[in-house]
C-alpha positions in Angstrom: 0.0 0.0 0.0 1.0 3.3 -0.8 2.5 6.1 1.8 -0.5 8.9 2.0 0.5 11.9 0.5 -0.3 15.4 1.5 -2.5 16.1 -1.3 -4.6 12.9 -0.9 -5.4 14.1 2.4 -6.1 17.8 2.1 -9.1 16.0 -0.6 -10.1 14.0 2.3 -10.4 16.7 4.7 -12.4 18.9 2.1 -14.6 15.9 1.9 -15.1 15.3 5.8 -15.8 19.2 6.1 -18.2 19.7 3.7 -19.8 16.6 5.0 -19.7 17.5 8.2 -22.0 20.6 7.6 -24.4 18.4 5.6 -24.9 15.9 8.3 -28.5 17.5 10.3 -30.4 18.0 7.3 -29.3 14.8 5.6 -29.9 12.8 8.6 -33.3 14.0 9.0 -34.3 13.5 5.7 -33.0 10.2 4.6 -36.2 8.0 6.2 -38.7 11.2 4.5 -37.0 10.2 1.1 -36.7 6.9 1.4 -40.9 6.3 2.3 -41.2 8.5 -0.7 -39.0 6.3 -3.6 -39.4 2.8 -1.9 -43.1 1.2 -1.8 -43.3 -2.5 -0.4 -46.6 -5.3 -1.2 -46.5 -8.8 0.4 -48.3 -11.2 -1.4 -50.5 -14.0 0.2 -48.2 -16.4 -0.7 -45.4 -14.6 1.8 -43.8 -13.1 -0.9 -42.4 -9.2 -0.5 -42.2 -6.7 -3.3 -40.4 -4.1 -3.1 -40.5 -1.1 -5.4 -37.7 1.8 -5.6 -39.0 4.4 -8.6 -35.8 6.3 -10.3 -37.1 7.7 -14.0 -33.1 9.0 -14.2 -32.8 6.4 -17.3 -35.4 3.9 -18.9 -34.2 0.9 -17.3 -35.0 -1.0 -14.7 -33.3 -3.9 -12.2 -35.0 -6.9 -11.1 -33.8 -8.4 -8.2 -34.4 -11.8 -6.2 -33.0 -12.5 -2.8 -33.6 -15.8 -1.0 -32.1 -16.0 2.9 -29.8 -18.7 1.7 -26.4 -18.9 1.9 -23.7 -20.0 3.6 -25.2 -19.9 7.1 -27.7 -22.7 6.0 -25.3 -25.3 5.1 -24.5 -28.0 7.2 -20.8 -29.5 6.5 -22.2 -32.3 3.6 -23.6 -28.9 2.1 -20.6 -26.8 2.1 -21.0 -24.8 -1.1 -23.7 -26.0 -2.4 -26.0 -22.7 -2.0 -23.4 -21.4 -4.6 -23.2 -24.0 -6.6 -27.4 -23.3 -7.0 -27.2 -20.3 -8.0 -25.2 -21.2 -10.9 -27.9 -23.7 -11.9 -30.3 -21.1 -11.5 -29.9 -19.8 -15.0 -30.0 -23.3 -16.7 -33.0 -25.5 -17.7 -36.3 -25.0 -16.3 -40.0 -26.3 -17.2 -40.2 -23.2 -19.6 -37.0 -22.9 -21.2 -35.9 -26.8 -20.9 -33.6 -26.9 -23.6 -29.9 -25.9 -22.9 -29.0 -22.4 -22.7 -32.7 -21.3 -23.5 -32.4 -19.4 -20.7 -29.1 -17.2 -21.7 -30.2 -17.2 -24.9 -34.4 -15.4 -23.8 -32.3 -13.0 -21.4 -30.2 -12.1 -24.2 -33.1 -11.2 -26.1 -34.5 -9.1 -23.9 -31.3 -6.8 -24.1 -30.5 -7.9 -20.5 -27.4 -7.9 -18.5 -27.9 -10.7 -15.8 -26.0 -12.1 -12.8 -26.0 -13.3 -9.3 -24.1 -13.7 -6.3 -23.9 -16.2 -3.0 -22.8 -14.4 0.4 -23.3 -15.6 3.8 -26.4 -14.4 4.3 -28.3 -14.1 0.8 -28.5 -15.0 -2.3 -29.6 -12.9 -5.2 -30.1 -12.7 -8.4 -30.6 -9.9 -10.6 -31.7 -8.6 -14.2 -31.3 -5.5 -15.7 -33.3 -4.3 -19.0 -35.5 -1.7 -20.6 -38.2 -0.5 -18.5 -40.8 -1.8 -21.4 -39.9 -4.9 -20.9 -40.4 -5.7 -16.9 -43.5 -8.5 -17.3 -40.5 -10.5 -19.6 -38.2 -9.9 -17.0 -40.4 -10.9 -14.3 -41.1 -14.2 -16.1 -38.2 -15.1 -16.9 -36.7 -15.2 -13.5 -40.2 -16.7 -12.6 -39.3 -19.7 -14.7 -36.3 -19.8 -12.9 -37.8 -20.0 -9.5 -40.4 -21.8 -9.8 -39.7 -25.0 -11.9 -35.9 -25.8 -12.3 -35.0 -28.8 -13.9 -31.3 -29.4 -12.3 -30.6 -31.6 -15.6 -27.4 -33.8 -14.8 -25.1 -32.5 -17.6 -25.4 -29.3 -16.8 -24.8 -29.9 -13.3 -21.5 -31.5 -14.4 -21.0 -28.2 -16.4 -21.5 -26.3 -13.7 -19.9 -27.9 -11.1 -16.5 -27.3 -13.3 -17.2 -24.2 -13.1 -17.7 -23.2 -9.7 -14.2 -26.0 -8.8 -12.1 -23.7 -11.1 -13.8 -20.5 -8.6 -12.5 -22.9 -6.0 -9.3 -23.7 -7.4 -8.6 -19.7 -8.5 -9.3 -19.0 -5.1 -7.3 -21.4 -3.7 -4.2 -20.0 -5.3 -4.6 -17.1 -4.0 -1.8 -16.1 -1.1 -4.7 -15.3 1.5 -6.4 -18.8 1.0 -5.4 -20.8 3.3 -5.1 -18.2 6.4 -8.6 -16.9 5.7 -9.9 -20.5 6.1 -8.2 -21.1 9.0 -8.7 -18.4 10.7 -12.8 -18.6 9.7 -12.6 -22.1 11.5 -10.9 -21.0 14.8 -13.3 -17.6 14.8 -16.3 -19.5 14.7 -15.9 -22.9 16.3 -17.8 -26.3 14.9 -19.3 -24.0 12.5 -16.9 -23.1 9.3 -19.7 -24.7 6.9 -22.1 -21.6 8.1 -19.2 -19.4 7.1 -17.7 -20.5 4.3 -19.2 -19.2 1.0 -16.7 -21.4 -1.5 -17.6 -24.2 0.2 -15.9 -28.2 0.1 -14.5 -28.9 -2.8 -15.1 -33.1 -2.4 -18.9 -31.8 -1.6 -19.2 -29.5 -4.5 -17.1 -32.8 -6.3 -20.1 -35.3 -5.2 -23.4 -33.1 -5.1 -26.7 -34.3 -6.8 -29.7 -33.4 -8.7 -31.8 -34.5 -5.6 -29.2 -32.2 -3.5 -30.7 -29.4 -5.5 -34.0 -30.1 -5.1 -33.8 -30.3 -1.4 -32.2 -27.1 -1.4 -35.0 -25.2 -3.6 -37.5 -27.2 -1.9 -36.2 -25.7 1.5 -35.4 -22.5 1.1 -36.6 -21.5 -2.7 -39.9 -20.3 -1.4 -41.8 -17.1 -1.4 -41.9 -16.5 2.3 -38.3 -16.7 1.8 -37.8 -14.1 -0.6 -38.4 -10.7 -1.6 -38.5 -9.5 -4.9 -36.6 -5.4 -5.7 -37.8 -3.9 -8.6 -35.7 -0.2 -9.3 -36.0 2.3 -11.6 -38.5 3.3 -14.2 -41.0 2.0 -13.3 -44.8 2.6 -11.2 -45.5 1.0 -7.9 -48.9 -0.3 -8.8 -47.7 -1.8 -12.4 -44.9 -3.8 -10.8 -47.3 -5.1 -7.8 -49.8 -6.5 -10.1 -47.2 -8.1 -12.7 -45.2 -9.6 -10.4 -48.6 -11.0 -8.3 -49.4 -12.2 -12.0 -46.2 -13.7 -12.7 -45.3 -15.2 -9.1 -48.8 -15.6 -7.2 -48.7 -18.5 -7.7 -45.9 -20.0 -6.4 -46.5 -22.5 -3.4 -45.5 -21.0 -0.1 -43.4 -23.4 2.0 -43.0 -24.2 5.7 -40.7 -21.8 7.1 -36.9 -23.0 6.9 -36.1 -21.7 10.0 -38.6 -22.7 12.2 -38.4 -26.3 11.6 -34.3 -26.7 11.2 -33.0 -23.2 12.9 -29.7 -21.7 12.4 -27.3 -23.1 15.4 -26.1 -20.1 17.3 -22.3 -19.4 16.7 -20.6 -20.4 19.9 -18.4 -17.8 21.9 -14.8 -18.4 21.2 -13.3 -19.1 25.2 -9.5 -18.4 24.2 -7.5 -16.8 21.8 -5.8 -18.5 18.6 -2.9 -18.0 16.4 -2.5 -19.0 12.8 1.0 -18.4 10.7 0.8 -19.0 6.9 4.0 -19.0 4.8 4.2 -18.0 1.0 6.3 -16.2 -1.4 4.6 -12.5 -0.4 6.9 -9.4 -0.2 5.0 -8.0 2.8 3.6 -9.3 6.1 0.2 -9.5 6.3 -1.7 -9.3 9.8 -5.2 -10.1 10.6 -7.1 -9.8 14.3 -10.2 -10.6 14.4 -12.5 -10.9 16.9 -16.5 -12.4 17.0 -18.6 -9.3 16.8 -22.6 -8.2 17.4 -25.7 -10.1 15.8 -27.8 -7.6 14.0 -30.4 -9.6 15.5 -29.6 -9.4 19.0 -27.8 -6.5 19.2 -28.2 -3.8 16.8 -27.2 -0.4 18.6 -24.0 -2.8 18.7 -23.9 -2.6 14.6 -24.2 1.2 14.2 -21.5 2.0 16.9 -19.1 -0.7 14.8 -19.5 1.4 11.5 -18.5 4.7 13.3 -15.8 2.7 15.3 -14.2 2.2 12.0 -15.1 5.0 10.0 -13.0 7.2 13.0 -9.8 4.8 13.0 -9.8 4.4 9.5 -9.7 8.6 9.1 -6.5 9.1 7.8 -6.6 12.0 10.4 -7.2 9.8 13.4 -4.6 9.0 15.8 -4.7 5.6 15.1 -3.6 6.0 11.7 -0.8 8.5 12.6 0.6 6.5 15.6 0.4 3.2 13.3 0.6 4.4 9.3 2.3 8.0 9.1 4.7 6.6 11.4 5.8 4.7 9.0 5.3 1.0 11.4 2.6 -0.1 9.1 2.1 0.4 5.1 -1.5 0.1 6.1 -3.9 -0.4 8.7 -8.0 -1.2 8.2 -10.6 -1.5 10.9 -13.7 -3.2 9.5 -17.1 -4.7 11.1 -19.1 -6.7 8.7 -22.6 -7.1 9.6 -24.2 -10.0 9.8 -27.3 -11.7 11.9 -25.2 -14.6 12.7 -21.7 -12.9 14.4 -20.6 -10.8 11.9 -16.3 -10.6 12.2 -14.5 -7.3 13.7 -11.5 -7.3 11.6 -8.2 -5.3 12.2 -6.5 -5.9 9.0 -2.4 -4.6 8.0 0.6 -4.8 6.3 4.1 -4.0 7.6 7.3 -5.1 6.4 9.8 -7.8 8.3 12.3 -5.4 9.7 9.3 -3.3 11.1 6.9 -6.2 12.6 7.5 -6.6 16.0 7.9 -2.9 16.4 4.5 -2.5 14.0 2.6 -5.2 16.3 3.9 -3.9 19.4 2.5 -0.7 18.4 -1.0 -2.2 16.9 -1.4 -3.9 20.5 -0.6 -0.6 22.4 -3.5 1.5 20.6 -6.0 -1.3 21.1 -5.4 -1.2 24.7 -6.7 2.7 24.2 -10.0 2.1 22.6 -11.6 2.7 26.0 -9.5 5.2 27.1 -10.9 8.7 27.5 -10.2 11.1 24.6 -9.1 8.6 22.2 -12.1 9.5 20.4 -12.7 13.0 19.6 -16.6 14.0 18.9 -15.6 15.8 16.0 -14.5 13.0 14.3 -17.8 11.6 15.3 -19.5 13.7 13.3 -17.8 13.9 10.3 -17.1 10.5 9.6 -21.4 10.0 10.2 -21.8 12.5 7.7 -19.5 11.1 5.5 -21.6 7.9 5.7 -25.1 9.9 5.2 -23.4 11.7 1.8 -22.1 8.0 0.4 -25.8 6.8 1.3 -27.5 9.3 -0.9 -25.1 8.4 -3.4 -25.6 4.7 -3.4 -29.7 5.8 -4.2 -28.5 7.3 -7.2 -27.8 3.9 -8.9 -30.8 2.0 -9.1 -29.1 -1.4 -9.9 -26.1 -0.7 -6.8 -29.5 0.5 -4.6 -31.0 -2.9 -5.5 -27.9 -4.8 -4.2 -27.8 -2.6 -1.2 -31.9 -3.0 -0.3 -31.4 -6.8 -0.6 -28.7 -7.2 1.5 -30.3 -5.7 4.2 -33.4 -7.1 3.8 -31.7 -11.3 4.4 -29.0 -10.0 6.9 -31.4 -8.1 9.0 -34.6 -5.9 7.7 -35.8 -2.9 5.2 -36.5 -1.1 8.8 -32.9 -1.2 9.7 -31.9 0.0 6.6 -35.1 2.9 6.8 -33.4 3.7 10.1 -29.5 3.3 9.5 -28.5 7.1 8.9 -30.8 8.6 11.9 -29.2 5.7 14.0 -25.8 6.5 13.0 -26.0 9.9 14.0 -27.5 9.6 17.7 -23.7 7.5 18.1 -21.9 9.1 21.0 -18.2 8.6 22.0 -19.6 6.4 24.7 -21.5 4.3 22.4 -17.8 3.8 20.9 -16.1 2.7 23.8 -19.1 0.7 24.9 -18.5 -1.2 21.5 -14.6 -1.6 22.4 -15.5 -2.9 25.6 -18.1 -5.4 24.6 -16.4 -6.9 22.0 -12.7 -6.3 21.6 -10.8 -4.9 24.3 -9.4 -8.1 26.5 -12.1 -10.4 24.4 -10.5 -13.6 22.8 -9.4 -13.4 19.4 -7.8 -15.3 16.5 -4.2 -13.5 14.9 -3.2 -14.3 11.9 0.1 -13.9 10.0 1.1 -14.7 6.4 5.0 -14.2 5.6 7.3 -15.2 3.2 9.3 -18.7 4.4 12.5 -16.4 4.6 11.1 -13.8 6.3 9.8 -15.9 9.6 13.1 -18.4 9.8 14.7 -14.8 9.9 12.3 -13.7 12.6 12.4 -17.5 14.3 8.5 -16.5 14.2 5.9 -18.8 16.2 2.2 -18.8 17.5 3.6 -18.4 20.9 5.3 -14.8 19.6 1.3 -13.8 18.7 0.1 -15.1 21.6 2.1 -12.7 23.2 0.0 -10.2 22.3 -3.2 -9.5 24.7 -5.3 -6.3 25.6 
């Protein structure tokens, strides 16, 4: 990572200022303009509808999200809630012969995709406004009546192993896994999106069935429609197109989610390969959007302030040259989403750079490490990138979706206003709660040389405490 220069940050400073002076009358008018572009339906079947109008452009994005994911699968299903949604846009009752599909959503001028996260699935369609009851039925085939034919399943499962195996070349691999199965004990399977490659290997038709039959149901899904469109055409097409698809038995009343369990101790992982830098990871279990959501509002500020290349936890750690680069992230999720302190540093520097890291960690609680100017401009930097994202209606789509598996529309509805009532005690709240003298896993990958040079071990990172 490149050293900061000064006129990189003079930018950023404009940007916080001018943010900062925006903040009141963005905050307070975020939920007013969001009741005004976004209009929800559910359908008897369970189904929700949810409509953003944007005339910017004639186009429009149609969106399905299922709550599927990786925090369904059990071990024998590790990656199989990816490896569905490539099937997704294969054979189906209406378009049974191969590539039908590709070839309807190419006639409809489409750009199509999808994507498998932890916590949702979702896949999306974008097109001319004048063609959304196509759209709608086309992803209706889809949904409804799959086929799972066993060539393409062969075809696909290629594809998704040679995801696998570019992944798996990657330097970052093999800590990432390991440290995902010591963070999250007896439960790596709900965590890890690739998924097995001797499951994804051995998987069946009937395997795809029972995952459709489980969780591809309309009281499992929502449906985003964004951009040119009207509310009441795009309820009654997609009640048309999709009323009548069976509503199941909810997934997660009869075979719940296991809780993650707490991790009791902390854990090191060293990974060697031929890198140039060292890369550290600490992460730590963090809040449930479920359970505890102030928890999730105070994380984003907590990061936004230490990742301000103003803050002192970027001088003390980057400008001082210990660290190329230093990241604070929470990622929200309902089941334990990771708090992730994330750097590189070079060999000469890294027991000076870690020292260093585990001194201003110690700090998080202490008073004045958070100034409540920094408070507010890093909130008003989120509400400005928020208003921004709206702009998009195929980004806004993604965003909607998201929040609507990994928590609720509401939280989202409420996620600027709750930002902004974030105090510096909210902050050190947070720090106590869930990182400061909490157990952790630390992660290091380093070149070979570099650690025989260091005589680098666990014990060295479990040196390390708050």
């Amino acid at each position: 990572m490149s050293k900061r220069n000064p006129s990189w940050r003079a930018c950023a400073t404009l940007i916080f200022v001018l943010s900062s002076a925006l903040l009141p009358s963005i905050a307070t008018a975020q939920r007013a303009e969001l009741q005004k572009i976004i209009k929800q339906k559910v359908l008897p079947n369970g189904l929700e509808v949810i409509v953003v109008e944007n005339h910017g452009v004639p186009l429009v994005t149609l969106e399905v999200d299922v709550k599927n994911g990786s925090f369904t699968q059990t071990p024998d299903y590790a990656g199989l809630a990816h490896l569905y949604e490539h099937m997704f846009f294969r054979a189906n009752a209406r378009y049974p012969m191969p590539d039908a599909f590709v070839a309807r959503a190419g006639d409809l001028g489409s750009i199509y995709n999808a994507s498998t996260r932890e916590e949702v699935v979702n896949y999306f369609v974008t097109l001319p406004a004048d063609s959304i009851r196509e759209g709608i039925r086309l992803l209706a085939s889809a949904l409804k009546a799959p086929l799972f034919l066993q060539d393409e399943l062969e075809r696909e499962r290629q594809v998704v192993i040679g995801e696998y195996d570019r992944n798996e070349s990657s330097p970052g691999f093999v800590i990432t896994q390991r440290m995902d199965s010591l963070l999250y004990p007896g439960n790596f399977s709900r965590k890890n999106v690739i998924g097995d490659r001797q499951v994804i290997l051995s998987t069946t038709p009937a395997k795809m069935r029972s995952i459709q039959a489980k969780y591809y149901i309309p009281n499992n899904s929502a449906v985003i429609v964004a951009g040119d469109v009207n509310p009441d055409d795009v309820f009654r097409i997609v009640e048309q197109e999709l009323g009548d698809w069976k509503l199941g038995p909810d997934p997660f009343v009869a075979d719940p989610v296991p809780p993650i369990p707490p991790l009791t101790k902390n854990a090191e992982v060293i990974a060697e390969a031929p890198v140039g830098a060292v890369t550290v990871l600490i992460q730590w279990q963090g809040p449930s959007v479920g359970k505890d959501p102030a928890a999730t509002y105070a994380a984003d500020v907590f990061s936004d302030v230490l990742n301000d290349p103003q803050s002192r936890f970027q001088q003390r750690l980057a400008d001082s040259g210990l660290w190329q680069g230093v990241l604070v992230n929470y990622y929200t999720l309902n089941h334990t989403g990771p708090i992730t302190i994330s750097g590189q540093t070079s060999s000469e520097n890294f027991r000076a750079a870690m020292k260093a890291l585990q001194d201003e960690i110690a700090k998080f609680d202490t008073p004045g490490y958070f100034d409540p100017d920094e408070l507010t401009a890093v909130k008003a930097h989120r509400a400005v990138t928020s208003a921004f994202d709206r702009e998009r209606a195929s980004g806004f789509a993604h965003t909607l979706g998201f929040w609507w598996s990994v928590a609720n529309l509401e939280y989202y509805m409420g996620y600027v206003d709750n930002m902004a009532r974030q105090s510096v005690s909210d902050l050190r709240a947070y720090a106590r709660k869930y990182i400061i003298g909490k157990p952790r896993v630390t992660g290091v990958l380093i070149h070979p040389d570099a650690r025989r040079a260091l005589g680098l071990t666990e014990r060295d990172l479990a040196g390390g405490s708050n």
